[in-house]
SERO-14120 format. One record per atom (N, C-alpha, C): x, y, z. Coordinates in steps of 0.1 Angstrom, whole numbers, padded with zeros to 4 digits, always signed. Atoms other than C-alpha are relative to their C-alpha. Layout:
! residues N
XYZ...
//
This chain:
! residues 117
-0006+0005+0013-0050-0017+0175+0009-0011+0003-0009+0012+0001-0029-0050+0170+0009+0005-0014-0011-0003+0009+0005-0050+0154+0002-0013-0004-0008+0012+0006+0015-0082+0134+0015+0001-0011-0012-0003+0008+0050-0087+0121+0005-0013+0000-0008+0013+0004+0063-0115+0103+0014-0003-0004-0012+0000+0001+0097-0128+0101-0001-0018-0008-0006+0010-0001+0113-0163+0086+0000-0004-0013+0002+0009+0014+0103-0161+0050+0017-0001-0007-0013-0001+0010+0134-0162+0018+0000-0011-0008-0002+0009+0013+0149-0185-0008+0000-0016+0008-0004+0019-0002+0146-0224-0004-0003-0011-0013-0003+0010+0011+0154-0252-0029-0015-0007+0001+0008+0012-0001+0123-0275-0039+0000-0007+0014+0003+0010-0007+0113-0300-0014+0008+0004+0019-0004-0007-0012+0131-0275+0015-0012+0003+0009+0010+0003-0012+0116-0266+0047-0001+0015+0003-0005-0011-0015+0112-0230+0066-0012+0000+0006+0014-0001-0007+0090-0218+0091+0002+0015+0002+0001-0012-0002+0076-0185+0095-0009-0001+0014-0001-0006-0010+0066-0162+0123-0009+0009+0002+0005-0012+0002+0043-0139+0134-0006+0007+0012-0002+0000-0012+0045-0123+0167-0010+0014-0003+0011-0007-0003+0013-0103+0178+0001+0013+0010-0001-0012-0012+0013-0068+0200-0010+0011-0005+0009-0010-0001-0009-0040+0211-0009-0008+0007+0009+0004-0002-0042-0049+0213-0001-0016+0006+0001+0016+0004-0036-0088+0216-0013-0005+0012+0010+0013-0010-0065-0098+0241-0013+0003-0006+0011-0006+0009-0091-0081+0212+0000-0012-0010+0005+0006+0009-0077-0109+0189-0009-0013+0002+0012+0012+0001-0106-0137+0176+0006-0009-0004-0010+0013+0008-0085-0158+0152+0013+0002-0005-0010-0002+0007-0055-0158+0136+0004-0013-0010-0006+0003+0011-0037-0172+0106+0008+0004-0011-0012-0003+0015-0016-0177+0071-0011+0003-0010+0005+0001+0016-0028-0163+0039+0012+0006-0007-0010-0005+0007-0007-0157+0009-0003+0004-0015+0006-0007+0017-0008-0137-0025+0011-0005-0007-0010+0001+0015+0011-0149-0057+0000+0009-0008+0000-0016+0009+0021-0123-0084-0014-0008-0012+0011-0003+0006-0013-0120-0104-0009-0008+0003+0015+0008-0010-0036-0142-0078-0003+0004+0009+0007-0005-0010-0057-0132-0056+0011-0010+0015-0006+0007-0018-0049-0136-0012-0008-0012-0001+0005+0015-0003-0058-0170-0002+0006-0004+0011-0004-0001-0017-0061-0186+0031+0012-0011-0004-0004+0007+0004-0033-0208+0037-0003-0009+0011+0002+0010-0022-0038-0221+0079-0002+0010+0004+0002-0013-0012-0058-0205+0102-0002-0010+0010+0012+0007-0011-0074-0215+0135-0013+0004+0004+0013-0009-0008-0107-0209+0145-0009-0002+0006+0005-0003-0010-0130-0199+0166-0001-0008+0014+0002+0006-0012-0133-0230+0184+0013-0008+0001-0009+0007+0000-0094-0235+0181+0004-0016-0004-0002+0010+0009-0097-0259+0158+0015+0004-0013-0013-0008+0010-0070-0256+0127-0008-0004-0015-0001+0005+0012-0077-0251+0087+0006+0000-0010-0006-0001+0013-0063-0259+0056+0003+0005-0010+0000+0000+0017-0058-0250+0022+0001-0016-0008-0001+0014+0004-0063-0285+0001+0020+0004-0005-0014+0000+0004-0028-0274-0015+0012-0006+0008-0011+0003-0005-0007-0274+0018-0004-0011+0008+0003+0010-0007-0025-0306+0033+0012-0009+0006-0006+0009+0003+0000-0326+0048+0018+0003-0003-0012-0008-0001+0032-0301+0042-0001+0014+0010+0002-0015-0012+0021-0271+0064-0004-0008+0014+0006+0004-0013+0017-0272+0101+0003+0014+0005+0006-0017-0010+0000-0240+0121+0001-0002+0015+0006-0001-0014+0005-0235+0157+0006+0012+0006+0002-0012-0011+0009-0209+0185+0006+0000+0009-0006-0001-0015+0025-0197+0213-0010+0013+0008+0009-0012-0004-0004-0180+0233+0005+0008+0012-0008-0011-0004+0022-0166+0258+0008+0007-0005-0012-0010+0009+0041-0151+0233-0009+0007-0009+0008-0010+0012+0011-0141+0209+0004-0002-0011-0011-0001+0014+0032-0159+0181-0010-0007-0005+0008+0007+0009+0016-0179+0154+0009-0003-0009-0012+0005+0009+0042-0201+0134-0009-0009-0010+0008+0010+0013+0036-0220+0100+0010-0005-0008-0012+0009+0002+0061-0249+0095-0003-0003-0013+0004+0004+0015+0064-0253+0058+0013-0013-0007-0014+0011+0006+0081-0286+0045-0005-0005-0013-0001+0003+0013+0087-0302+0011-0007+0009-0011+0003-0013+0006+0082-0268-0001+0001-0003-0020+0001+0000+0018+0072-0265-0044+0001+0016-0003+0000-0014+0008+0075-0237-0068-0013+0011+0003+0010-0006+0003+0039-0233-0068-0005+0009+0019-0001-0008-0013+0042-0221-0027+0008+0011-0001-0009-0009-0002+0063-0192-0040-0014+0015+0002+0012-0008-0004+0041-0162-0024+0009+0009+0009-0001-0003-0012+0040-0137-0001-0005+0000+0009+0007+0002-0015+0031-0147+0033-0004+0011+0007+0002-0009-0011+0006-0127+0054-0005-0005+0010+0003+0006-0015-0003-0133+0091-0010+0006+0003+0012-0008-0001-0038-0124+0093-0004-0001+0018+0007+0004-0013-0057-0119+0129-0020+0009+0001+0017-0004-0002-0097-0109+0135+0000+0010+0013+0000-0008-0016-0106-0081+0166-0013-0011+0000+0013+0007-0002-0134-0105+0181-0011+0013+0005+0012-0009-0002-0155-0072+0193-0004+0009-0015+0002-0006+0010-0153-0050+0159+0004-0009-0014+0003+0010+0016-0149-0079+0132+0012+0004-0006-0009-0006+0012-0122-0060+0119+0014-0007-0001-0012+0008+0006-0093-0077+0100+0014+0011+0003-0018-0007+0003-0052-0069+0108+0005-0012-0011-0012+0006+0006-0025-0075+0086+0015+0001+0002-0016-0001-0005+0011-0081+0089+0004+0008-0018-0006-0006+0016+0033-0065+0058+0005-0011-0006+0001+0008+0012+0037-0098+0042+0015+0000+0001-0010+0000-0004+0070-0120+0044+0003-0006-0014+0001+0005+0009+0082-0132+0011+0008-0019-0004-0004+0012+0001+0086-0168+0005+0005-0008-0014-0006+0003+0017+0106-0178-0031+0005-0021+0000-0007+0018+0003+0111-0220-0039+0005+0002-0014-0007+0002+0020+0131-0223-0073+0016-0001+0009-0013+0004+0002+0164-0241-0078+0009+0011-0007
//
């Protein structure tokens, strides 16, 4: 089993910055990929940055350009720098990762990220 737990979300003004967190244990040499997805109240999850397979990095068209994904593969972290933060990024952040032998999906408990003045 893999544990993910996210830390760094909370309140930030428009056009603010934070970065979230998401530090990997247990299992970690099972995981395939990892990344951000995030749910809004009455929208489906949606990816937001992942990396994959061939440690490449992807997008969401929304955060092109304001988000930035990277890793700490001795720490097992996976951060996701968020700048000139909008309303419409208010979500809850989850830190997804893949087992590469059983396909099977972890989740973190989701970190909540609020933009409004």
């Amino acid at each position: 089993q893999v544990q993910l737990v996210e830390s760094g979300g909370g309140l930030v003004q428009p056009g603010g910055s934070l970065r979230l967190s998401c530090a990997a244990s247990g299992n970690t040499f099972s995981i395939y990929v990892m990344g951000w997805y995030r749910q809004a109240p009455g929208k489906q999850r949606e990816m937001v940055a992942v990396f994959t397979s061939g440690g490449t990095t992807n997008y969401a068209d929304s955060v092109k350009g304001r988000f930035t994904i990277s890793r700490d593969n001795a720490k097992n972290t996976v951060f996701l720098q968020m700048n000139s933060l909008a309303p419409a990024d208010t979500a809850v952040y989850y830190c997804n990762a893949w087992n590469r032998y059983s396909l099977q999906a972890y989740w973190g408990q989701g970190t909540q990220v609020t933009v409004s003045s």
